[in-house]
N, C-alpha and C positions, 0 to 999 in steps of 0.2 A: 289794763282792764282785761279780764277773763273774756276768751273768745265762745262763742256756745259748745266746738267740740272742747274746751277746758271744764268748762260745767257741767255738761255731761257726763266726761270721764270721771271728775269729783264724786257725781250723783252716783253713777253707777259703782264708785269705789266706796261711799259711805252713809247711803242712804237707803235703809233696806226696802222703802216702800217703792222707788226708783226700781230698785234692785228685782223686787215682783213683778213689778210693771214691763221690765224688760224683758224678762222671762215666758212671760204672756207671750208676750209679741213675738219672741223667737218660736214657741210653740203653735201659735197660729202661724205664722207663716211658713214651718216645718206641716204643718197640717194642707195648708194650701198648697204647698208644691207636691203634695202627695195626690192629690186630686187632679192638678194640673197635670202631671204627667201620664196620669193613669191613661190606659189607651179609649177605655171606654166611659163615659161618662153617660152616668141615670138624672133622673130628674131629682133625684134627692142629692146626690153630688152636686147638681148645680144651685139648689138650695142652701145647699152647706157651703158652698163655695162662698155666693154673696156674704151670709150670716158670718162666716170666717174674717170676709174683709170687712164687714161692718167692726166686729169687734176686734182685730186688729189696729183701724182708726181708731176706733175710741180710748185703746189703751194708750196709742201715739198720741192721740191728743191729750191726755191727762200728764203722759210725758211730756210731753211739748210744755202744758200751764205748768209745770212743776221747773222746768228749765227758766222760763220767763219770770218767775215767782224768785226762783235764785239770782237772776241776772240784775232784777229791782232791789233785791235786797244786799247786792255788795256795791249799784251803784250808789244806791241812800246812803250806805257805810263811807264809800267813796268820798260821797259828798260833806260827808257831815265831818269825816275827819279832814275837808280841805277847810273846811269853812272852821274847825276849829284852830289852824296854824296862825 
């Protein structure tokens, strides 16, 4: 059975929508540590801050259903070709 970092790497090796979604999330939180480190921080930094990590979650979580959505679909496969021997 495929472990989640197998699936993953799968995903992010042949699945373009994956592939976006990762992207996302590497840019938000390339965005985030750019705020994070800044020395000074405004009230609209810290606006964008939250909204940064809201949508960073959101992308992780559509990654996350897109992992879980693979991981049902090779155990069905799994299943069906034990149940077929």
């Amino acid at each position: 059975m495929s472990t989640p970092g197998d699936i993953r790497d799968e995903l992010l090796a042949g699945n373009a929508e994956y592939q976006r979604l990762a992207e996302q999330h590497s840019h938000y939180q390339a965005e985030l540590e750019k705020i994070l480190h800044s020395e000074f921080h405004s009230s609209e930094d810290l606006v964008q801050e939250i909204e940064l990590k809201k949508l960073r979650l959101q992308v992780k979580d559509q990654m996350e259903r897109m992992c879980a959505e693979t991981r049902r679909k090779v155990a069905h496969a799994g299943a069906m070709a034990a149940a077929s021997r």
